[in-house]
C-alpha atoms as one frame of an Amber mdcrd trajectory, in Angstrom:
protein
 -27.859   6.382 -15.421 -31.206   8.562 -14.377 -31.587  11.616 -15.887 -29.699
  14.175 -13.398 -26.359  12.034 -14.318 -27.260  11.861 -18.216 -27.906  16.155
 -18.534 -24.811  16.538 -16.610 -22.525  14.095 -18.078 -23.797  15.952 -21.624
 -23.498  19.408 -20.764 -20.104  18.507 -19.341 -18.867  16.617 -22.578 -20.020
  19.315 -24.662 -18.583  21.941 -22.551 -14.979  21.019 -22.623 -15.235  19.708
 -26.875 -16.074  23.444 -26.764 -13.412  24.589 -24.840 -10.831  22.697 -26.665
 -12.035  24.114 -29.953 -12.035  27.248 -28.726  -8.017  27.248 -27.181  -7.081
  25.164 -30.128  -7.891  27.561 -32.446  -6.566  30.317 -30.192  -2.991  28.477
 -29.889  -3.359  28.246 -34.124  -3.904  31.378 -34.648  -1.074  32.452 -32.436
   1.495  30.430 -34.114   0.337  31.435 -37.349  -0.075  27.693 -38.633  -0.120
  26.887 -42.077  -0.613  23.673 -42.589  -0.538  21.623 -45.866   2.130  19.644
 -47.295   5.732  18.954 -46.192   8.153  18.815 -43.121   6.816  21.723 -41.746
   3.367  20.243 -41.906   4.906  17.479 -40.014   5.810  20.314 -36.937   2.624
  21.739 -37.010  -0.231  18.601 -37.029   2.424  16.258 -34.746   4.300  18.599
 -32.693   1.458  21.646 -32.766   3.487  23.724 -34.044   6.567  23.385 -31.201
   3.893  25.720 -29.181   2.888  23.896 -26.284   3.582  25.739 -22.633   4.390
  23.251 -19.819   0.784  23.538 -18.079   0.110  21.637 -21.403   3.017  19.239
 -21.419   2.020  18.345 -17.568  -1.560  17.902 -18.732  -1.236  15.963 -21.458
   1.519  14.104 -20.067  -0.673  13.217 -16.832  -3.689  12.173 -18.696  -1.887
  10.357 -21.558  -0.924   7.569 -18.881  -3.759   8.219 -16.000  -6.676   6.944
 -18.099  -9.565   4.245 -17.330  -6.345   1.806 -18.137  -4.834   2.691 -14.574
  -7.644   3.703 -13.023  -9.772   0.470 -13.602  -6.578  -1.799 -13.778  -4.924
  -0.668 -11.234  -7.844  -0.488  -8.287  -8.943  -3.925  -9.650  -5.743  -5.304
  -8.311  -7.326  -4.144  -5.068  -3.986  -4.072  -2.710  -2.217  -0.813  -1.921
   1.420  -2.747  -3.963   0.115  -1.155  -7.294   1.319   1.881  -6.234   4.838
   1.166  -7.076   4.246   1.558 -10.822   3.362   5.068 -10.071   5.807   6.196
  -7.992   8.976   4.219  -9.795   6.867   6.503 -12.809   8.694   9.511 -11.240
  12.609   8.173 -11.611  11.005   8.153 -15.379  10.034  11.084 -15.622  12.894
  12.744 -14.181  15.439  10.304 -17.322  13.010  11.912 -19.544  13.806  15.497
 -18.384  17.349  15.449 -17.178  18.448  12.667 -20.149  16.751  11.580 -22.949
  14.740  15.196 -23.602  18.112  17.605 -24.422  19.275  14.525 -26.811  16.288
  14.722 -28.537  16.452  18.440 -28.977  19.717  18.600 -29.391  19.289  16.214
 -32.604  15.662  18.176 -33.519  13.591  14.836 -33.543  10.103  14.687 -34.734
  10.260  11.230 -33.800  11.861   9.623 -30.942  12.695   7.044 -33.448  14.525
   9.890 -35.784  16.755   9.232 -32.932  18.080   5.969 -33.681  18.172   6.948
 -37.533  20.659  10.008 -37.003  22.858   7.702 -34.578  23.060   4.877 -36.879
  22.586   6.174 -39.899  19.725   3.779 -41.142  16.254   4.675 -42.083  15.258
   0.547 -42.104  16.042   0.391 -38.169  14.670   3.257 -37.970  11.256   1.656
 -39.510  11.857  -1.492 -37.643  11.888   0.034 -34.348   8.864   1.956 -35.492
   7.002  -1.020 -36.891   7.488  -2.355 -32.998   5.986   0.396 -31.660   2.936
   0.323 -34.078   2.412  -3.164 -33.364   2.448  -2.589 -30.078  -0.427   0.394
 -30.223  -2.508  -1.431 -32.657  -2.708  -4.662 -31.155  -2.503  -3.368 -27.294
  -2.447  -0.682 -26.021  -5.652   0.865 -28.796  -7.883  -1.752 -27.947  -7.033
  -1.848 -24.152  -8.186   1.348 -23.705 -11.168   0.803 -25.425 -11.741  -2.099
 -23.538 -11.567  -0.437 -19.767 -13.451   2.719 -21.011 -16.144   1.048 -21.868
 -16.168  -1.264 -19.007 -15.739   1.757 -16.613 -18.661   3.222 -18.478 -21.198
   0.158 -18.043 -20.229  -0.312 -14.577 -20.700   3.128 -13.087 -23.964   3.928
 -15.311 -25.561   0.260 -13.657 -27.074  -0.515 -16.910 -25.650  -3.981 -18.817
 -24.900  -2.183 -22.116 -22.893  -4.467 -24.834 -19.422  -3.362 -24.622 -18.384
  -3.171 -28.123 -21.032  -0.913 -29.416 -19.266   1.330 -26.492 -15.972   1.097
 -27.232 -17.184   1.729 -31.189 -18.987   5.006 -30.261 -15.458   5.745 -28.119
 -12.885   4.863 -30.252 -14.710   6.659 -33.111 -15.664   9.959 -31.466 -11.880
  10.083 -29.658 -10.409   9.933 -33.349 -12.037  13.040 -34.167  -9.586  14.948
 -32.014  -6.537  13.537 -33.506  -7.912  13.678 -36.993  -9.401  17.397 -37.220
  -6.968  18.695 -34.425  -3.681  16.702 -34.461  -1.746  16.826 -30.618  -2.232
  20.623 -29.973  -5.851  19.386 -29.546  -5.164  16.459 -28.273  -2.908  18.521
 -25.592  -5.709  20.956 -24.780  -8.616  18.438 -24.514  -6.111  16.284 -22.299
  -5.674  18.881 -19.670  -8.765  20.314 -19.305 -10.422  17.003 -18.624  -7.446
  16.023 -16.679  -8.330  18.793 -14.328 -11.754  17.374 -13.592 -10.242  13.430
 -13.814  -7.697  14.020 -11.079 -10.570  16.424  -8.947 -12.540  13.778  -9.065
 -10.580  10.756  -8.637  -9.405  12.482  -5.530 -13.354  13.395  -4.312 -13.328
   9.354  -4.994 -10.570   8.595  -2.518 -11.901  10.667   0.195 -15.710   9.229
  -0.201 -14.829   5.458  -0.232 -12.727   5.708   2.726 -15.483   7.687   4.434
 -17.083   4.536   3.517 -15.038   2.568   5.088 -14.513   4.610   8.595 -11.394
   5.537   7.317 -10.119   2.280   8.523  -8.858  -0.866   6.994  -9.505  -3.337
   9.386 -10.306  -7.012   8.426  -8.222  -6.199   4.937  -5.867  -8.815   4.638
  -2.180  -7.735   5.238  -0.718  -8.823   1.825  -3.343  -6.271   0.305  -1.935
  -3.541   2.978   1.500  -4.293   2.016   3.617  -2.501   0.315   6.771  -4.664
   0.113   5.588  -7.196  -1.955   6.218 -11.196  -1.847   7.521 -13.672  -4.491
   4.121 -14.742  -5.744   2.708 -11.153  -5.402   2.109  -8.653  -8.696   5.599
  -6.663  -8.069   7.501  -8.614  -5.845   9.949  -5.939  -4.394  13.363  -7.206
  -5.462  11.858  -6.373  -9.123  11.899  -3.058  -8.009  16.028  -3.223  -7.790
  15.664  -5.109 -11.271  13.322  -4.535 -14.355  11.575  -1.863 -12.968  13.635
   0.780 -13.927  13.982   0.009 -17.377  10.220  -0.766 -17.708   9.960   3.400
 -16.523  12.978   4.418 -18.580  11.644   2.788 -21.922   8.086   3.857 -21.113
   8.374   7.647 -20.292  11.828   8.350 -22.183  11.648   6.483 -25.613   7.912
   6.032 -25.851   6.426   8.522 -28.698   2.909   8.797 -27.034   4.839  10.298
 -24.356   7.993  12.348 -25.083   5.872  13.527 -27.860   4.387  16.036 -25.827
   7.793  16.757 -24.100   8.899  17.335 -27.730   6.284  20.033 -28.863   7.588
  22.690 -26.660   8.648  25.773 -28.065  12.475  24.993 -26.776  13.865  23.099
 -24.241  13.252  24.552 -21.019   9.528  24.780 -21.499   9.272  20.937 -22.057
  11.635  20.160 -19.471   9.211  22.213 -16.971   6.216  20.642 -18.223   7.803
  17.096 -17.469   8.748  18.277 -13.979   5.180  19.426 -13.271   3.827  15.982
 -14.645   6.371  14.697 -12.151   4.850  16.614  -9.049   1.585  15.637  -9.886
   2.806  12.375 -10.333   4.006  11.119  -7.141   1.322  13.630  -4.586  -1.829
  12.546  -6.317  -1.709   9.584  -8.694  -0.260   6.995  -6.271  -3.371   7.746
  -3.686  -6.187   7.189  -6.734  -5.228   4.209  -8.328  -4.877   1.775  -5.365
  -7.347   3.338  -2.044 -10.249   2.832  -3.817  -9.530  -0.135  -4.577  -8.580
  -0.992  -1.282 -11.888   0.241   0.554 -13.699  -1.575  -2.352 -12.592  -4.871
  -1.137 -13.625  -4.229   2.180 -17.375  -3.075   1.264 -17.870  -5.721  -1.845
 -14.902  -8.580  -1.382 -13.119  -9.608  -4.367 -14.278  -7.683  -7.398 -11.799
  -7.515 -10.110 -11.672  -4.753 -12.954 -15.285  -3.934 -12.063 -14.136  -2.306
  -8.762 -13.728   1.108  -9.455 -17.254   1.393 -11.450 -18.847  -0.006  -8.737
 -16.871   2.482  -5.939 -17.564   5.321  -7.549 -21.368   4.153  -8.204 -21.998
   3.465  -4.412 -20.378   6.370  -3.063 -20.694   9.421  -5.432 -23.965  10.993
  -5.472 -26.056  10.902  -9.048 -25.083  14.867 -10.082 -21.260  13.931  -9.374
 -21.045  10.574 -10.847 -22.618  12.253 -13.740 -19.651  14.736 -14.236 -17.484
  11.880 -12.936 -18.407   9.395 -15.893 -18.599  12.953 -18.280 -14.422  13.253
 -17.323 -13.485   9.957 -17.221 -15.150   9.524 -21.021 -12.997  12.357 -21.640
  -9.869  10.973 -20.394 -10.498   7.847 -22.342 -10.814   9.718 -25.340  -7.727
  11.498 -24.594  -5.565   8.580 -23.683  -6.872   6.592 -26.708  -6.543   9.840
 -29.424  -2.857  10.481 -27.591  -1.928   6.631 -28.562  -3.201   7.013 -32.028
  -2.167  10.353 -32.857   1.697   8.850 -32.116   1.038   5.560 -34.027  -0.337
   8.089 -37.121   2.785   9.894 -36.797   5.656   7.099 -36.314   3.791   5.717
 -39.637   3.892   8.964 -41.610   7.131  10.289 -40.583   9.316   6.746 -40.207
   7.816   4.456 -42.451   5.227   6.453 -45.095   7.914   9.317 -46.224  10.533
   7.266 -45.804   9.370   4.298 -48.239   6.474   5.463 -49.941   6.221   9.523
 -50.376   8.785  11.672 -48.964   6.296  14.946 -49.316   2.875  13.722 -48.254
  -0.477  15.663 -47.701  -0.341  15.199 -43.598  -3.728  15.880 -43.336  -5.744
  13.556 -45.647  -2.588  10.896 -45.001  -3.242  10.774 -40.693  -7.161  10.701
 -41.679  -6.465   7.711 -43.672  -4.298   5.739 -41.175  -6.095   6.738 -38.439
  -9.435   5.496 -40.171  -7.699   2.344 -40.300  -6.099   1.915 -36.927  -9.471
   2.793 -35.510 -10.877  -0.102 -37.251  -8.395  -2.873 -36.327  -8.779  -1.673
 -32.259 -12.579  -1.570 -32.113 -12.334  -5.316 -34.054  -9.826  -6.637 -31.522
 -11.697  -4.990 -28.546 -13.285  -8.433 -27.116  -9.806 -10.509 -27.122  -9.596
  -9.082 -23.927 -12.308  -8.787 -22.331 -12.331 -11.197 -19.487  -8.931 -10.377
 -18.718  -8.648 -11.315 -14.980  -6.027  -8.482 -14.529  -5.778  -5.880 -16.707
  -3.052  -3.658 -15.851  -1.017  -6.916 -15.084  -1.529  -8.672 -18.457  -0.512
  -5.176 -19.948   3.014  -4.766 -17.961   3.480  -8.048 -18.956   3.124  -7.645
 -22.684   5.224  -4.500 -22.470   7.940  -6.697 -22.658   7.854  -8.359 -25.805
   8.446  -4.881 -27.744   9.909  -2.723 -24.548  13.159  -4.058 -23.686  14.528
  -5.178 -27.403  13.720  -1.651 -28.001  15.157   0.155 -24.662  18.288  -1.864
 -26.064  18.843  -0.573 -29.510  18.435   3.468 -27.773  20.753   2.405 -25.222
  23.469   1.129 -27.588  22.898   3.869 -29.658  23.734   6.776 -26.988  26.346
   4.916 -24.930  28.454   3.469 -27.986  29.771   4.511 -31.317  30.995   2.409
 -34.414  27.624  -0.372 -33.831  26.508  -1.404 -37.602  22.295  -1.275 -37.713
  22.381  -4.726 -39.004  23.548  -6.289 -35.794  21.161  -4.099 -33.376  17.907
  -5.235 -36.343  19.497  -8.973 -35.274  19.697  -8.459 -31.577  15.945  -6.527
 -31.320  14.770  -9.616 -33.542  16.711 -11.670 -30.680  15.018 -10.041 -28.186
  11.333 -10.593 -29.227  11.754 -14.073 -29.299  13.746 -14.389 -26.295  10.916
 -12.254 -24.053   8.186 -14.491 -26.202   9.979 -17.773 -24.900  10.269 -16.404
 -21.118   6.358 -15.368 -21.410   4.813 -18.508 -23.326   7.097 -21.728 -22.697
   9.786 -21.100 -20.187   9.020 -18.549 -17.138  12.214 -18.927 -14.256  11.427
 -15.861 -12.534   8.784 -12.979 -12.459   8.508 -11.160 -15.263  10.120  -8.262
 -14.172  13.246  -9.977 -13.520  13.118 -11.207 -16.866  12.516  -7.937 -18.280
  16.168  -6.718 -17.495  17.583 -10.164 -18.611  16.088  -9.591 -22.308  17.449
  -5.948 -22.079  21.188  -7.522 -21.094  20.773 -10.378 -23.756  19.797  -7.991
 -26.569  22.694  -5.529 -25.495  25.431  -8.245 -25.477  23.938  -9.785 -28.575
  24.387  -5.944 -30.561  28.012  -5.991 -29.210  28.938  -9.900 -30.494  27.156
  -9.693 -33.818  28.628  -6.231 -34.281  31.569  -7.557 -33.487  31.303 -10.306
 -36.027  30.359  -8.217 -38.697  33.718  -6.142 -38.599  32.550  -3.405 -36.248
  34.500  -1.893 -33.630  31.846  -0.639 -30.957  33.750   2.233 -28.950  32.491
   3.588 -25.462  31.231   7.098 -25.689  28.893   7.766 -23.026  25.846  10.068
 -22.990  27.864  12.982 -22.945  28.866  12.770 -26.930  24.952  12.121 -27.139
């Protein structure tokens, strides 16, 4: 970076910390927020307080999944088929909204896992569904967005800085937020920097296919395609399959996401918030995360996770790359402080007062486990770099923990009379079975075998509850 892009990236990360300070303590105040020990504690540092308006929801929803992750992941596939994970996203959304988000509220969940407690009437699958989820932040999805923060970072500044001692310095200034602020800072930081992500991701698509003449001749037609073949990243009869499910567990059971949903003042509000994040969704996201890419390959060939670093390097003047790299940094701080700031709170609320103190300080408690979790990310940080794909070895990973999970919500809201003990047995089932499918035995794509885990674990719940002397009875969503 020269010194034009260094002042502004500064005076642009320490305007919006600012900002966020200033509107966090403005939504406090409002509130009247107490803090200290107890339940209520628990509303007010996870859930801000139920106080969030929908521009918030939409904000921090958007920026919560659009970080460096997609951005850099996504364009590195460099063919215009990625854009099927964003707009399936909407169908996801919209399960959130219409579905998943008035059962949660109607059962006044903290926790989308509190969920599966007050349906099954066990706190251990409860913690075992939670444990999954933790596993998966810690060992995933933490240090993956580390990983492409820091490599978006070194790319676009042009400089061959060390990427751990990056992802460090981000992973340790993003915890701040969630430690000192808890999600109604996390929500604020996340939409004003989302403002100035999606602003300039779109000032990104417009300048590389400038670039490019606004033309993509000489790009191969498989990377033009958007109906994918068999040997291709999403091949499209996956899109009749998995895919679905893969949206339905990811926007409608994950905490880092319905969180947000979940800290409205009522219903309504969230729902609108989701429906906003929706719109956004599917007329701008789609476009940023797969034409830049795109007009990359046809100004520098084949270049991997690298691409959109080098894109927005070669096209973006110094001032705007500046402010560029200043809100992207910002949106990897939010997506990473989002992730942890759910992982703190599926450990305090599930696990921590459930086994260990039922009236906790919240406070010095998420400082604690969030010290830690920061720790184990930054340490795991270079298992992947070198990743050919990113964003591919990530959907692919999702389904170890995704589908076993998806299953045990699923049983829960369409059936009644299903002991815990046989859905523990059949999400154990399901690990293994996804672990086999990835590691040893691989028939189909992934995807495919993404709604075969969900069907085995499902039919495994009903036979082993079966066995065990329960009498599983159809209900439906309605008695939800």
């Amino acid at each position: 970076m020269n010194s034009v892009q260094i002042g502004v990236f500064a005076a642009l990360t320490v305007l919006m910390a600012v900002a966020t300070w200033w509107q966090t303590r403005r939504m406090a105040r409002a509130a009247g927020e107490t803090g200290g020990r107890g339940t209520n504690s628990n509303r007010e540092f996870f859930l801000a307080g139920g106080g969030l308006t929908w521009p918030f929801i939409a904000g921090s929803i958007t920026l919560t999944n659009l970080s460096t992750e997609q951005l850099v992941g996504m364009n590195g596939n460099q063919m215009l088929l990625l854009a099927w994970w964003e707009l399936s996203a909407v169908a996801g959304l919209a399960m959130l909204a219409l579905i998943f988000l008035p059962i949660y509220y109607r059962n006044n969940c903290t926790t989308t896992t509190e969920l599966l407690q007050k349906k099954y009437g066990s706190k251990h699958l409860r913690a075992l569904v939670s444990t999954l989820f933790l596993a998966g932040n810690i060992l995933i999805y933490l240090p993956i967005a580390l990983y492409t923060g820091a490599l978006f970072l070194r790319t676009v500044s042009g400089v061959d800085l060390p990427l751990l001692p990056l992802a460090a310095a981000l992973g340790i200034i993003g915890s701040l937020y969630a430690i000192l602020g808890g999600l109604r800072a996390v929500a604020v930081y996340d939409t004003i920097a989302g403002v100035g992500v999606l602003g300039s991701a779109l000032a990104v698509v417009f300048l590389a296919m400038s670039a490019i003449g606004w033309s993509f001749d000489g790009v191969p037609a498989e990377r033009l395609s958007m109906a994918g073949g068999l040997d291709s990243p999403i091949p499209w009869p996956t899109l009749l399959t998995g895919m679905i499910f893969i949206q339905m567990f990811y926007w409608s059971t994950n905490q880092t996401i319905t969180q947000r949903a979940m800290a409205a003042p009522n219903l309504r509000e969230g729902q609108k918030g989701v429906f906003a994040a929706g719109v956004i969704r599917i007329l701008i996201v789609p476009a940023i995360v797969v034409l830049p890419g795109v007009a990359a390959y046809k100004l520098f060939g084949v270049t991997g996770d690298a691409t959109y670093g080098r894109v927005v390097a070669a096209v973006m003047p110094a001032w705007a790359s500046g402010a560029f790299a200043a809100f992207m940094c910002a949106a990897v701080l939010t997506h990473y402080t989002s992730i942890l700031n759910s992982t703190t709170t599926l450990y305090v609320c599930d696990i921590h007062e459930s086994y260990i103190d039922a009236n906790p300080d919240v406070r010095r408690l998420n400082t604690l486990i969030s010290v830690g979790f920061v720790i184990v990310s930054i340490a795991l940080v270079p298992v992947y770099a070198g990743t050919v794909s990113i964003i591919n070895l990530v959907q692919q990973l999702n389904g170890l923990l995704s589908m076993p999970i998806l299953s045990a919500f699923i049983v829960g809201l369409v059936f009644k009379g299903v002991k815990a003990g046989a859905v523990m047995a059949a999400l154990a089932f399901g690990v293994g079975l996804y672990a086999v499918f990835t590691w040893v035995w691989t028939p189909v794509h992934y995807i495919h075998l993404m709604l075969v885990t969900l069907l085995a674990c499902i039919a495994v719940a009903l036979l082993l509850n079966r066995l065990m002397g329960g009498r599983a009875r159809f209900a439906g969503l309605a008695a939800a």
